[in-house]
N, C-alpha and C positions, 0 to 999 in steps of 0.2 A: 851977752855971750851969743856966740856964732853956734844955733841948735846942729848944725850939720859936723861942725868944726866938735862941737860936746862930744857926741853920738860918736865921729868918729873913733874916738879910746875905747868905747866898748866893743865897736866893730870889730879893730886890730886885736883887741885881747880876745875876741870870740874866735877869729880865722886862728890866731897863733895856736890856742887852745888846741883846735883840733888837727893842725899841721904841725905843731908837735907831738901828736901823739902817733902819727906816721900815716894819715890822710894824705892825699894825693887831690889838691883843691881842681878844679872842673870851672873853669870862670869864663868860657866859651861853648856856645851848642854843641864845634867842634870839637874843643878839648871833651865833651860829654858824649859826642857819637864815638869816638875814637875810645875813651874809655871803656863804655860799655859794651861796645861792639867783643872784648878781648875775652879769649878761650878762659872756664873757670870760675872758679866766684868772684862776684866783686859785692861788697857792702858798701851800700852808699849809704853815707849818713846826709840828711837833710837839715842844713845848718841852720838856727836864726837869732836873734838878739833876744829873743824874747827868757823872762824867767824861766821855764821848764826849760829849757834849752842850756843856758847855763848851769841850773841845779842840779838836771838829769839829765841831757840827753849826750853832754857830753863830758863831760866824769864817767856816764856807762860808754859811749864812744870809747874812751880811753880803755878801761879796765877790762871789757869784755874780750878784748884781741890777747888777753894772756890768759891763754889757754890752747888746750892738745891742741882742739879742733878752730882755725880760721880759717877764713876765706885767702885765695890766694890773691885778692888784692883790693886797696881800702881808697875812696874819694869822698870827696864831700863837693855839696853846690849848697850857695849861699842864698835862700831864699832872701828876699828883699834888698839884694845888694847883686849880685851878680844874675837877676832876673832872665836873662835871654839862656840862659846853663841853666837855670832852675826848671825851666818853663820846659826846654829840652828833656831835662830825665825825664820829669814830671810824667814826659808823653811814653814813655818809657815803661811807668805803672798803672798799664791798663787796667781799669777797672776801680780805682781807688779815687777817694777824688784829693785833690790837692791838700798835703799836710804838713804844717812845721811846726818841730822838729818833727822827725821821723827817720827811720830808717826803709832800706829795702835791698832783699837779698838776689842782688841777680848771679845766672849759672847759664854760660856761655850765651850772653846777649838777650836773655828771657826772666824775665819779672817769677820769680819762684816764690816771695810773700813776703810784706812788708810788716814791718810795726810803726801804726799811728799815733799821732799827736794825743788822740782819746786814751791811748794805751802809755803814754808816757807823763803827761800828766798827773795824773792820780796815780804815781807809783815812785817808791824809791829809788835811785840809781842802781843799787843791788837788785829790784825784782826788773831791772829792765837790763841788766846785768846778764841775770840769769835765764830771761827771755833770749836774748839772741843767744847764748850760748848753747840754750835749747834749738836752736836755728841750725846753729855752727856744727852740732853732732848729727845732726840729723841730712846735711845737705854738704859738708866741707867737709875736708882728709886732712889727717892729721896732718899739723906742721911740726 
């Protein structure tokens, strides 16, 4: 069996995951300067194949956007698969060093605070649920 060809089905069901859940995927630097550059909040979710990323990071991806308070708009970049967009936000969140999954709350083109890989790991999709939503009231207007 073709390891690239395997891998694939988990990739496709990782991207579907979170572009179903109304992500707006980032698969060029461009598409990522253009993104983030835009007035407002954007949550990017920092996407990856890996377990915590499937368990948590994106089941709370999904759930956390229903609610009063979100951002006025949602992307994702695919760490390990769409690298030149990853490597772009990445430069995005000064000060942090590179993590996946993750999230990170920007407000009109500026890194406002992220949640790490450390922080999503060791937690249930509910307390990472309830982590951005604590984000989302404190920095976003209601929707």
């Amino acid at each position: 069996m073709d390891f690239n060809l395997y891998m694939q089905d988990f990739v496709e069901q990782a991207r579907s995951e979170i572009a179903d859940a109304g992500y707006e995927e980032l698969k060029t630097p461009e598409d990522v300067d253009q993104a983030l550059s835009r007035e407002g909040t954007t949550l990017v979710a920092v996407n990856s194949i890996c377990g915590c990323a499937g368990g948590v990071a994106r089941p709370a991806a999904s759930s956390a956007i229903h609610y009063d308070y979100r951002p006025d708009h949602l992307v994702t970049v695919f760490a390990g698969q769409d690298r030149d967009a990853t490597e772009k936000a990445r430069g995005y969140f000064e000060g942090y060093p590179p993590s996946s999954p993750s999230f990170a709350l920007m407000k009109d083109g500026k890194l406002v605070t992220m949640v790490e890989r450390h922080e999503i790991e060791s937690s249930t999709p509910m307390e990472v649920v309830q982590q951005l939503q604590t984000i989302f009231d404190q920095h976003c207007e209601e929707y």
